[in-house]
C-alpha positions as CSV (number, residue, x, y, z in Angstrom):
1,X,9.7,-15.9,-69.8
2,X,9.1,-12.9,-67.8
3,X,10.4,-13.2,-63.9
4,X,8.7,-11.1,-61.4
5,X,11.1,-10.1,-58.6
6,X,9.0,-11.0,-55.1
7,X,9.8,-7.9,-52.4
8,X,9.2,-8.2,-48.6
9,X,7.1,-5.7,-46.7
10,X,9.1,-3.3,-44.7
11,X,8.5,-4.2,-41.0
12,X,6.4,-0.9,-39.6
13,X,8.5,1.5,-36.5
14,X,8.4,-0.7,-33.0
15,X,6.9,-3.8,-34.0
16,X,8.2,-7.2,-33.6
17,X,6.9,-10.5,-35.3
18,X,6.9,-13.7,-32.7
19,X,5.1,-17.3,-32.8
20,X,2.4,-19.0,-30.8
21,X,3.3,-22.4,-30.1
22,X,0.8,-23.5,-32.6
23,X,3.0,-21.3,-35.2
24,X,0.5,-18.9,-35.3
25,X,2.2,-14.9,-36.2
26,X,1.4,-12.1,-33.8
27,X,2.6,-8.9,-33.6
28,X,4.5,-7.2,-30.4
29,X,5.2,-3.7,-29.9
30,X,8.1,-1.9,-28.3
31,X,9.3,1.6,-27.9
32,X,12.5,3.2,-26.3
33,X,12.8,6.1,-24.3
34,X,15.4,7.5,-22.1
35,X,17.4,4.4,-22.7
36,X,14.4,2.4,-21.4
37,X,13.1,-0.3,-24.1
38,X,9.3,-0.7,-23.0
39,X,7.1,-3.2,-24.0
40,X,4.0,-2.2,-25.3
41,X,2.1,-5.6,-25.4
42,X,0.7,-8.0,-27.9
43,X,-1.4,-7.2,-31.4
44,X,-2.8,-9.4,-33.6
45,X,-2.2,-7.3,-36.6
46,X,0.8,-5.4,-37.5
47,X,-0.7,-1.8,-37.7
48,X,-2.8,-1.7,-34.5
49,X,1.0,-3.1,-33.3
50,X,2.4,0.2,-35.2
51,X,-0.1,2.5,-34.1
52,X,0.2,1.6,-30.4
53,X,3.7,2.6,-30.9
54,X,3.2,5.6,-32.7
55,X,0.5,6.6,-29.9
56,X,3.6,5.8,-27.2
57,X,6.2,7.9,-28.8
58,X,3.9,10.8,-28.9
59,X,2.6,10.8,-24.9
60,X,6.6,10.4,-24.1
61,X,8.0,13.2,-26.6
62,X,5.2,15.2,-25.6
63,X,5.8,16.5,-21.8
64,X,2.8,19.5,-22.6
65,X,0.4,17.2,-22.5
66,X,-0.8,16.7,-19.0
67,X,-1.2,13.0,-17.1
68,X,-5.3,12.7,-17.3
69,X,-6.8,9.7,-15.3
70,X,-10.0,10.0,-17.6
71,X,-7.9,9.8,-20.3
72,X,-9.1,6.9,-22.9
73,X,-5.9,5.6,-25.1
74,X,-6.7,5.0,-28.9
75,X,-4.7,1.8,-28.8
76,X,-2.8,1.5,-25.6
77,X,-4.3,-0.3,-22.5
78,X,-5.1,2.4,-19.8
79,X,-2.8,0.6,-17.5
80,X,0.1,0.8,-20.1
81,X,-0.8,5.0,-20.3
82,X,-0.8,5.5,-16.4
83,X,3.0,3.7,-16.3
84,X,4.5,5.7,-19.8
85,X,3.2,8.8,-18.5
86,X,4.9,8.4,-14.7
87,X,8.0,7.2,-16.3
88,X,7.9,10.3,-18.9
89,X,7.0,12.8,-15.5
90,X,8.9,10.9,-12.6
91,X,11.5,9.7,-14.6
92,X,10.9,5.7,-12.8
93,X,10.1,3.3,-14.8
94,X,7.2,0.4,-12.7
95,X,5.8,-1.8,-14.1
96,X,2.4,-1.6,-12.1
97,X,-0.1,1.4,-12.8
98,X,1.6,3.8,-10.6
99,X,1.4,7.9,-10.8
100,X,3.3,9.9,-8.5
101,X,3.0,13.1,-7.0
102,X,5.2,15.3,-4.7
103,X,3.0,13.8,-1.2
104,X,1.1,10.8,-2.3
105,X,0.9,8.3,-5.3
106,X,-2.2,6.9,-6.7
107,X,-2.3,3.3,-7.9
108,X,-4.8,2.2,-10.5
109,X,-6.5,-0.7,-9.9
110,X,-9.2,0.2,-12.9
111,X,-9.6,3.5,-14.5
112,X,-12.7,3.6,-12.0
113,X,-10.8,2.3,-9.2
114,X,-8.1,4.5,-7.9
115,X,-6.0,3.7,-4.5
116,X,-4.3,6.7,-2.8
117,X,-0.8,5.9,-0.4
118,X,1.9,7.6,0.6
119,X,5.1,8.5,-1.2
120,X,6.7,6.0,2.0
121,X,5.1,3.0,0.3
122,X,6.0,3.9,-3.4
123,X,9.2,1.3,-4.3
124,X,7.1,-1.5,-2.4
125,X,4.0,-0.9,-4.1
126,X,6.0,-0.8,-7.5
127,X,7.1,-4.0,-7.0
128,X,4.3,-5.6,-5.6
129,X,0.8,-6.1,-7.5
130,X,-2.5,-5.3,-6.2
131,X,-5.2,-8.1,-7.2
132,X,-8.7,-7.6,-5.3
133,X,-11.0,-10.3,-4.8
134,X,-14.3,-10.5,-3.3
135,X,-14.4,-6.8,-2.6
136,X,-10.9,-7.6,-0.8
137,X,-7.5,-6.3,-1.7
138,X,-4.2,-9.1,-2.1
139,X,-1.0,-8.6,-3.2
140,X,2.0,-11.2,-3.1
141,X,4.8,-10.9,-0.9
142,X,7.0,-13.7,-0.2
143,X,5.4,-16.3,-2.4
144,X,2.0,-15.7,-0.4
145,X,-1.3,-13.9,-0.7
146,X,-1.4,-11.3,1.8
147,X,-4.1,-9.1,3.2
148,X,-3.1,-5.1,1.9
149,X,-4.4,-4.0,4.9
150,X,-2.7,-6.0,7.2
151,X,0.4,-3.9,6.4
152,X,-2.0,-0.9,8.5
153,X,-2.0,-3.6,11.5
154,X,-5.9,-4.7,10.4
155,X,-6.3,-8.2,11.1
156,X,-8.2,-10.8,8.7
157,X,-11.8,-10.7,8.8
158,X,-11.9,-7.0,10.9
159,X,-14.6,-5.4,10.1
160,X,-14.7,-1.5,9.2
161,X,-16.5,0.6,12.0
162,X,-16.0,-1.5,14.2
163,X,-12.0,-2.3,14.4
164,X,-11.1,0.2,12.2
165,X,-12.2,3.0,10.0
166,X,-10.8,5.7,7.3
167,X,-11.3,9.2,9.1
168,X,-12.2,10.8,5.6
169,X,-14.7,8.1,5.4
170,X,-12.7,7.1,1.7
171,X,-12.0,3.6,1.7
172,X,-9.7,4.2,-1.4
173,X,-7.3,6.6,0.5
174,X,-5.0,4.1,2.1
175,X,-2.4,6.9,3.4
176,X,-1.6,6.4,7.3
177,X,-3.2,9.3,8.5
178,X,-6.6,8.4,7.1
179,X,-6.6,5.0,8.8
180,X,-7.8,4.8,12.1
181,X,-7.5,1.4,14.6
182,X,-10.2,1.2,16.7
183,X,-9.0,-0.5,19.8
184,X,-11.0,-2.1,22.6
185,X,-8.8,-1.2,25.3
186,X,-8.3,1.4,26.9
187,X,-5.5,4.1,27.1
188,X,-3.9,2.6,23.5
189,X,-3.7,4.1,20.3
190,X,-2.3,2.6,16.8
191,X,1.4,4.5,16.1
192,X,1.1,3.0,12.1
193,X,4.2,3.4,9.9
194,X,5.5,1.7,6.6
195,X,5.1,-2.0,7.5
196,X,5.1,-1.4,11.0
197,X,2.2,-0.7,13.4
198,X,3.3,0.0,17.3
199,X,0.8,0.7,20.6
200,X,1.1,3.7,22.4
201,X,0.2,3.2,25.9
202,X,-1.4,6.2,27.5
203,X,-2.7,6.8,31.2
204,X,-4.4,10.1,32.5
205,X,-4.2,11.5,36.0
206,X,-4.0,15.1,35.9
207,X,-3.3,14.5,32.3
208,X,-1.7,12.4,29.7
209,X,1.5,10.4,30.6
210,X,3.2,8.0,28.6
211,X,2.9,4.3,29.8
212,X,5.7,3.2,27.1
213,X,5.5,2.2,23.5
214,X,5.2,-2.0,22.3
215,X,5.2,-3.9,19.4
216,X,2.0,-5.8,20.7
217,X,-1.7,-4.9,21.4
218,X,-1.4,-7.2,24.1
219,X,1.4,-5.9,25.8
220,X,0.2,-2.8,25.2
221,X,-3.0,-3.6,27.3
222,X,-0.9,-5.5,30.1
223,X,1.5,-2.2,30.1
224,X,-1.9,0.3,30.9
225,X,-3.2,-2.3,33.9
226,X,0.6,-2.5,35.1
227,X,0.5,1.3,35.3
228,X,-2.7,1.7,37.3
229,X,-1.3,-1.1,39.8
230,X,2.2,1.2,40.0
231,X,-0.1,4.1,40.4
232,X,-2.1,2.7,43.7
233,X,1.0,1.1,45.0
234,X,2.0,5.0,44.7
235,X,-0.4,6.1,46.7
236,X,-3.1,7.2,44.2
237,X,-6.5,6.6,45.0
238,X,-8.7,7.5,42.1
239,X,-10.8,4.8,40.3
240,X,-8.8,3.5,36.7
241,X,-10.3,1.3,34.6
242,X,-8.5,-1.8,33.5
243,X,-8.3,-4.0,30.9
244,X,-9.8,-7.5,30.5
245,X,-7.2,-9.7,28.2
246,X,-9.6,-12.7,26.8
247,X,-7.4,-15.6,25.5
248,X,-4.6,-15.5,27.9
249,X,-4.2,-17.9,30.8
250,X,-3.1,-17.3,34.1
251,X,0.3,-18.0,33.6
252,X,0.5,-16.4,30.3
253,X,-0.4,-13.1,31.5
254,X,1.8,-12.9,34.1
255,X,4.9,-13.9,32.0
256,X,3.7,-10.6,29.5
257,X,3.5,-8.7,32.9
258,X,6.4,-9.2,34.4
259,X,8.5,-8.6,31.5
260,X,6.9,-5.7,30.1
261,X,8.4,-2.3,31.0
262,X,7.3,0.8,32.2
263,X,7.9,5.0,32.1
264,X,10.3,5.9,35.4
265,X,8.2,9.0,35.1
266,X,5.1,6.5,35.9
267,X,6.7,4.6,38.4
268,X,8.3,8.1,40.0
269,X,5.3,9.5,39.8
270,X,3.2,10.3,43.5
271,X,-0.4,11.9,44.4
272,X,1.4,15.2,45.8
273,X,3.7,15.6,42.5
């Protein structure tokens, strides 16, 4: 009788066998670099599994080889490219589609569709997806589904051009100084930083004095008509403009008023200074 010895297939570099629940085989990839095990993603065969590995270890070992957002992976998913080739250049590992440079990163939502911010946002935007739907942009912070640009102070359902607008006229560059709020009151402009977006209240006699700085367009409003009314208490007779406040009873306004401050230099300030 002659007995035929049965060998086992050598498992191929950076690939991993797991089960479906239905006991079905699939093949995952992996590769490690810098001390950082990566996962690579799911193959249904064992050399596409292989090759995506062997296509991974060459970008990373490979620093002459330039990051290229045209660039089309043989096996790798473009999104799995833009993060191996940040890791290999930055030396941070995200796990969204982020590529850095020295005064702005770029964040992937396609290979078409490319979002510009600033370096200030990078950790947040690493750990915080960007899904758009309806032409809109979302990510999730704190278990809910946020408007991205209500981190810019944009309120849901503003409309571009008329509440706010991107002074380069590119909707994809999201970096504060390309954002503009358009703001219907006067003497206010939008002070917008990382999370943050503050009123600077602004009056002009013989020119520009500051009013004060608030946390609220409101105030902000209520702080320019509190000025003017300093101003003419002061002795200043020239014609200001003030702001209507819609939505705001009697009461309510007055309460914002009264506790809002204002500039000594305003309140020093008289028609023969």
């Amino acid at each position: 009788m002659i007995h035929t010895e049965k060998t086992e297939k050598m498992p191929l570099p950076g690939v991993y066998t797991a089960k479906k629940k239905n006991g079905t085989i699939y093949y995952r990839s992996s590769v490690t670099h810098q001390q950082k095990h990566i996962s690579l993603g799911s193959y249904p065969d064992s050399e596409t599994a292989n090759a995506a590995y062997l296509e991974a270890r060459f970008l990373l070992t490979h620093s002459e080889i330039f990051f290229d957002p045209g660039y089309h992976p043989q096996t790798l998913s473009f999104e799995k490219y833009v993060i191996l080739m940040n890791f290999r250049d930055n030396h941070y590992y995200f796990k969204n589609p982020i590529y850095a440079y020295a005064k702005y990163f770029l964040y992937f939502l396609s290979q078409e569709e490319i979002l510009k911010f600033d370096t200030d946002d990078l950790f947040y935007y690493a750990s915080h997806k960007i899904m758009k739907r309806g032409g809109h942009l979302f990510l999730a912070d704190y278990g809910m589904q946020v408007s991205l640009l209500s981190r810019y102070g944009i309120r849901p359902y503003a409309v571009e051009g008329r509440d706010y607008r991107f002074i380069n006229n590119d909707p994809h560059d999201l970096r504060y100084e390309n954002i503009e709020l358009l703001i219907p009151y006067h003497g206010i402009r939008a002070i917008i930083r990382p999370s943050k977006v503050q009123y600077k209240t602004m009056i002009h006699i013989r020119s520009n004095y500051v009013v004060g700085i608030y946390d609220s367009l409101i105030q902000a409003a209520i702080a320019y008509n509190k000025a003017v009314d300093i101003l003419k208490k002061n002795g200043f007779e020239r014609h200001f403009l003030q702001n209507y406040v819609e939505n705001l009873s009697a009461s309510q306004y007055a309460t914002i008023y009264t506790e809002t401050a204002i500039s000594e230099t305003i309140h020093n300030l008289k028609p023969d200074t």
